[in-house]
C-alpha positions in Angstrom: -45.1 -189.2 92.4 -46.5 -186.0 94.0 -44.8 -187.0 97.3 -41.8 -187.8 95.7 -41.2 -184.8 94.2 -41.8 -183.1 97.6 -39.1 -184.6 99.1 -36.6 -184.4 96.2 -37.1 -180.8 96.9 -36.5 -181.0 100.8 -33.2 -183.4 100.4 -31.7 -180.6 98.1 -33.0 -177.7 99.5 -31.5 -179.3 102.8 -27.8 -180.1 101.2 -27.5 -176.9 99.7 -27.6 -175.1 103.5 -24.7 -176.9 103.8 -23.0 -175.9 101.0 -20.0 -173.1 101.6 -17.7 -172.6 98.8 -18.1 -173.1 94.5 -16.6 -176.6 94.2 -19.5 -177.7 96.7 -21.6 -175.9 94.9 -20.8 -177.0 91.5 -21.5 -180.7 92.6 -24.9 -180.0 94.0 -25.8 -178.5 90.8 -24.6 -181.5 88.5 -26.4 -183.7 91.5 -29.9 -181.6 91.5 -30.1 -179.9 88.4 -27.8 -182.4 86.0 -28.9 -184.3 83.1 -29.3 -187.3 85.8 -30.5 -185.8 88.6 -34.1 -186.4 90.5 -36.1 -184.0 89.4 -34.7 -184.5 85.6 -35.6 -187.8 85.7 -39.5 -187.0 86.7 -39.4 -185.5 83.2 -38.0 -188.2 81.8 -41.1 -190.9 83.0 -43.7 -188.4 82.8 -44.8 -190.6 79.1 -45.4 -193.7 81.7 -47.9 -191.9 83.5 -51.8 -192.1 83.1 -53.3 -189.1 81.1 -55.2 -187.9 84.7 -51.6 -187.7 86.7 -49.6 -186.6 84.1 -50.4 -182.4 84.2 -50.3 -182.6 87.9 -46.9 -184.1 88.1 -45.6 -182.2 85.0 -46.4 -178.9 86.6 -45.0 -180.0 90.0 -41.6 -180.9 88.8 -41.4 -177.7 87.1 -42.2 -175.8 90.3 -39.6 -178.1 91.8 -37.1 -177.5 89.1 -37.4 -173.7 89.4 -37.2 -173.5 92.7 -33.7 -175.1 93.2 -32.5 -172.8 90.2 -33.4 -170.1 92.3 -31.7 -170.9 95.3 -28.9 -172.5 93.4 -28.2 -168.2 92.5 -28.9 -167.3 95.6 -26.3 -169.3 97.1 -23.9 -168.6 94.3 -24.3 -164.9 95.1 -23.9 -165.2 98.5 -20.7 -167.3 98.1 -19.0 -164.5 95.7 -20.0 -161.9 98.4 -18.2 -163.7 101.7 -15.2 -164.5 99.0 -14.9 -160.9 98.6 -15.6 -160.1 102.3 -12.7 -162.1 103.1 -10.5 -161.0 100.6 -11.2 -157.1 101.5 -10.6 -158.3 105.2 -7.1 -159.9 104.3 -6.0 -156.4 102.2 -3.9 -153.6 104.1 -5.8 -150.6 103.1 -3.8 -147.4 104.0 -6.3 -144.6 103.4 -4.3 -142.0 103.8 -2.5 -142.9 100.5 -3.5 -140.4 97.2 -6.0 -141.5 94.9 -4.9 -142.8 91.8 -4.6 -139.6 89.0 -6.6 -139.9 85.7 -4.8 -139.2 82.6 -5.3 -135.9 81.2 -5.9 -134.4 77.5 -3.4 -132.3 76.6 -2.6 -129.9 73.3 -1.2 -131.4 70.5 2.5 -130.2 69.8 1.8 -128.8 66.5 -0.8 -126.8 68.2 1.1 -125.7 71.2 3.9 -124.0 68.7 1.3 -122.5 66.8 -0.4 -120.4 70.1 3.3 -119.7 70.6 3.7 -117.8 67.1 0.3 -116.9 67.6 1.7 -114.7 70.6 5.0 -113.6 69.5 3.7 -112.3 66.1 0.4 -110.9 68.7 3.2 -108.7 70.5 4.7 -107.3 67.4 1.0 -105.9 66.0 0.2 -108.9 64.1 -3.8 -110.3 64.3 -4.9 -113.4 63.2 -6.9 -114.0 60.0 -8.7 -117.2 58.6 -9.4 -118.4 55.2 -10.7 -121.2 53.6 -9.0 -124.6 52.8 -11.1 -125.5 49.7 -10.4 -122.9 47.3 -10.6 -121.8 43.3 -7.5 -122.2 41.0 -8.2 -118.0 40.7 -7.1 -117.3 44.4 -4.6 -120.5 44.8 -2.6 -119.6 41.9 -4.0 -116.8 39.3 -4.3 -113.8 41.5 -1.0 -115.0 43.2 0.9 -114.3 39.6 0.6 -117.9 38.8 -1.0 -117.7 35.2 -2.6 -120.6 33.9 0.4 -123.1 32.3 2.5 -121.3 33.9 5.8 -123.3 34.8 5.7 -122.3 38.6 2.9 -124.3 38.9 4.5 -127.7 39.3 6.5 -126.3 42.3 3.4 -127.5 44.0 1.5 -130.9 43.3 -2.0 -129.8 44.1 -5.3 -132.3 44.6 -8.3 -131.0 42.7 -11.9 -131.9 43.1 -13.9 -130.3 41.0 -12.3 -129.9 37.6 -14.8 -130.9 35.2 -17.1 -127.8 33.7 -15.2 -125.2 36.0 -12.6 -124.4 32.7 -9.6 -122.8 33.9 -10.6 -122.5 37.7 -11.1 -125.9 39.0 -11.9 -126.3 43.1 -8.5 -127.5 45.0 -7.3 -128.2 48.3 -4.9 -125.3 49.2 -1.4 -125.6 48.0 -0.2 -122.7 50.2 -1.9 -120.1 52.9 -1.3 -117.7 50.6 -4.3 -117.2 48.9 -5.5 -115.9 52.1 -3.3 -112.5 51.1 -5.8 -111.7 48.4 -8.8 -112.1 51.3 -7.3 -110.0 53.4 -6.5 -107.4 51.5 -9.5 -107.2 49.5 -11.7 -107.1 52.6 -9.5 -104.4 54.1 -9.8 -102.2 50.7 -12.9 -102.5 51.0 -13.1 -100.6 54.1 -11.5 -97.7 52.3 -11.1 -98.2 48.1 -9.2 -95.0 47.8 -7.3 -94.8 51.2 -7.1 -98.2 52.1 -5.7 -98.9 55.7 -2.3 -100.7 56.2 -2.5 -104.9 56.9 -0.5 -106.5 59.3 -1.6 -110.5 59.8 -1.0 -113.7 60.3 -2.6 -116.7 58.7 -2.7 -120.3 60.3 -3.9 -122.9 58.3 -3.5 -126.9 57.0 -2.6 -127.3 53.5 -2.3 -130.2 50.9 0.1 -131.2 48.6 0.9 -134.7 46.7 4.2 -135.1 47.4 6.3 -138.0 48.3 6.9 -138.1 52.4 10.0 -138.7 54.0 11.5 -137.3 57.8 10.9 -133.6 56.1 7.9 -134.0 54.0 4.1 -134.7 54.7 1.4 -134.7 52.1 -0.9 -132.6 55.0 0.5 -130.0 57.2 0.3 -126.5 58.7 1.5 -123.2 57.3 1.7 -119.6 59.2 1.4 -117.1 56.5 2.6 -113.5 57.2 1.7 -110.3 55.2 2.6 -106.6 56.2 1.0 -104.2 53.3 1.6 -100.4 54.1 3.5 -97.1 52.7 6.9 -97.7 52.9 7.7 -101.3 53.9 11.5 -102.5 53.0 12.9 -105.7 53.1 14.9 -105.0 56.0 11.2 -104.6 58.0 10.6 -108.2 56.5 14.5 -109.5 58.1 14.0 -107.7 61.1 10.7 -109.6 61.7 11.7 -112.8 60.8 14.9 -112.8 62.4 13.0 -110.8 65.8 10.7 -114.2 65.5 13.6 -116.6 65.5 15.1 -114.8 68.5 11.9 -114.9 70.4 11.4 -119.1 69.4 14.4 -120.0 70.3 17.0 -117.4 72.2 19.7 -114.4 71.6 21.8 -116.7 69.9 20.1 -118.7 67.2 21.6 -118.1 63.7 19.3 -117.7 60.5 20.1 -116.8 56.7 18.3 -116.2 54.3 18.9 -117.3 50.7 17.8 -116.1 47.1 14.9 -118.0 45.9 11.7 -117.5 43.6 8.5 -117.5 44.2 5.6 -115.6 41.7 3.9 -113.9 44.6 6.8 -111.6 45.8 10.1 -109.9 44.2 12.5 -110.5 45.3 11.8 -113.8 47.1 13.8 -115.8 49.7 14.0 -118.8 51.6 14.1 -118.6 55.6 16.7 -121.3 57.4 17.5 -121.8 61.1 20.5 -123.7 62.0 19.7 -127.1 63.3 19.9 -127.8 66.9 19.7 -131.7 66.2 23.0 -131.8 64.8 24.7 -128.0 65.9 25.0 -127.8 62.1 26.6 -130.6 61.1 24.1 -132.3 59.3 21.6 -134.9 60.0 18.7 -136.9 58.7 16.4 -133.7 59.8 18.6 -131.0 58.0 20.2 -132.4 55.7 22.9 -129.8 55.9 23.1 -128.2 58.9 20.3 -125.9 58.5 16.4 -126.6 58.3 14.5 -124.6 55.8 11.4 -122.7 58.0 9.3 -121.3 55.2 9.5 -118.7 52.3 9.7 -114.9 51.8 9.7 -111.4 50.1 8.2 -108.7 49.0 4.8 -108.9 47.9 4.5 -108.9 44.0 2.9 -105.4 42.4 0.2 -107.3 40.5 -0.7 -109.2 43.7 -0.9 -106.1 45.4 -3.1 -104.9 42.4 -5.2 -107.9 42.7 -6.0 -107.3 46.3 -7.1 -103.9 46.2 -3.9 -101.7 46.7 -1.9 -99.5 44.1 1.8 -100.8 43.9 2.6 -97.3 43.4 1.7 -96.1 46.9 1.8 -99.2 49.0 4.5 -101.8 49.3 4.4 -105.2 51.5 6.2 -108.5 52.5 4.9 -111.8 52.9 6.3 -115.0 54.7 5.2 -118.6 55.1 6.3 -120.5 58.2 6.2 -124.4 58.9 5.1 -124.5 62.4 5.7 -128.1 62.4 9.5 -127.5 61.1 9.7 -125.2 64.3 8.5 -128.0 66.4 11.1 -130.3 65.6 13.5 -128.2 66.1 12.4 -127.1 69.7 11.4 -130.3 70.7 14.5 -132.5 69.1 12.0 -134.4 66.8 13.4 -135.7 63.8 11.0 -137.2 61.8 7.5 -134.8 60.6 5.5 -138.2 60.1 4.6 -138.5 64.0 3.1 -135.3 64.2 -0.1 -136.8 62.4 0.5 -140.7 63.5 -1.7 -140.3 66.7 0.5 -142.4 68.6 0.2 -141.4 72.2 3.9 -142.7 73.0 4.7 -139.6 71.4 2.2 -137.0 72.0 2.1 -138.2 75.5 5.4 -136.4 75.3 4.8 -133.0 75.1 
């Protein structure tokens, strides 16, 4: 049986020189190393042998056994590699070609139109402030003018999280950048109580309101709140800087108005529209009516100014809120606000 096995081994080892592409080589394994192959059959007969034979044999035909699985890889390895010698042999290869580019990151649109308002408010003395997006019913609405129950309130559907035990000032998501005014100006008055020194910032931030979303309206999105506080501001320092804006964004030409509105905050209080490029103000789905509403305005309120540190008698201010997103679409013709936060890359890939 010994000798048998020995020259099951030679016989295959011998055929499988032979052997040059994978349908050969498939039948040489289902011949050597199948269920009824040689060496499988060994196994099988190993119960008919005599107790002194049978280790010897057994261990044999497993050497056997292992050794064409071994070169059974071998040759399938070296059968992939001369298939892909020949194929790289049969390819024109011009090296002289340029490599293939990789896909780059690039910033998202919403951001890009922010850095731009970033600069053009940057050029006209403005700096950049932070504040908080989880804030206290107190700053979100009370020191804003917004007493508690007052009617105002429902202007903005807000999303609370910690209500329970907190009374009448209950944690929130931000309905509005603008308790970042009282920030501010409390941390510049604080530099100087009695003399405190003029403000002149910007603040960028995402805010939440539950609100049904259409092409206009998302339930998450940015504001660019604006607050000058100083002797002497007017109203006309707050339309020459929103309308100096507008002509910066998007050229000599653009037309704005601004319309009576309320807000708690500031008196008296505006609303800030651009006419819509999507439809030269004809109206569209965008619009609505041939102009797209950017953000509010006005002058800042005397108890808000009280509240952050400077005496209404002496100091006056405006305040704006910008949608940066609202400006996007209308720079980049997009008319619905949805995709900005869809992460679908046929879109951003756009910009």
């Amino acid at each position: 049986m010994l000798e048998k096995l020995n020259e099951i081994e030679k016989t295959a080892l011998a055929e499988l020189e032979t052997v040059q592409d994978e349908e050969s080589l498939a039948q040489w394994r289902v011949t050597h190393l199948g269920r009824s192959s040689a060496v499988m059959q060994v196994f099988s007969s190993l119960g008919t042998l005599g107790k002194e034979e049978r280790p010897a044999v057994g261990q044999r035909a497993n050497q056997v056994k292992v050794r064409l699985e071994g070169a059974l890889a071998e040759k399938t390895e070296a059968i992939h590699q001369a298939a892909l010698s020949r194929s790289l042999a049969e390819e024109r290869l011009d090296v002289t070609l340029p490599g293939r580019r990789l896909p780059l990151g690039r910033l998202h649109p919403d951001t890009q139109t922010l850095r731009e308002l970033y600069r053009i408010f940057g050029e006209m003395g403005f700096q950049v402030f932070r504040s908080r997006e989880v804030e206290s019913d107190e700053y979100n609405f009370q020191l804003l003018n917004f007493p508690v129950g007052h009617p105002a309130r429902d202007m903005q559907d807000t999303y609370f999280i910690a209500a329970e035990g907190r009374g009448d000032n209950p944690l929130l998501l931000r309905t509005h950048t603008s308790p970042g005014q009282i920030h501010a100006m409390r941390e510049f008055s604080a530099m100087d109580p009695d003399n405190p020194p003029p403000v002149r910032i910007v603040l960028p931030g995402m805010v939440y309101r539950y609100e049904q979303t259409d092409a206009r309206h998302e339930t998450q999105f940015d504001q660019l709140e604006g607050l000058a506080v100083g002797p002497g501001i007017t109203f006309g320092n707050l339309k020459g800087t929103l309308a100096d804006m507008a002509r910066r964004l998007f050229g000599q030409d653009v037309r704005i108005r601004i319309r009576a509105s309320f807000f708690p905050f500031t008196e008296p209080s505006a609303e800030y529209d651009i006419e819509c490029f999507l439809c030269n103000g004809k109206g569209c789905a965008v619009c609505g009516g041939g102009w797209l509403e950017i953000g509010g305005c006005g002058m800042v309120h005397p108890n808000v100014l009280k509240n952050g540190g400077y005496d209404p008698e002496r100091y006056t201010g405006f305040a704006f809120g910008l949608g940066p997103q609202r400006i996007a679409m209308l720079r980049y013709h997009i008319q619905d606000i949805r995709l900005f936060w869809q992460n679908d890359l046929r879109f951003l890939e756009q910009f």
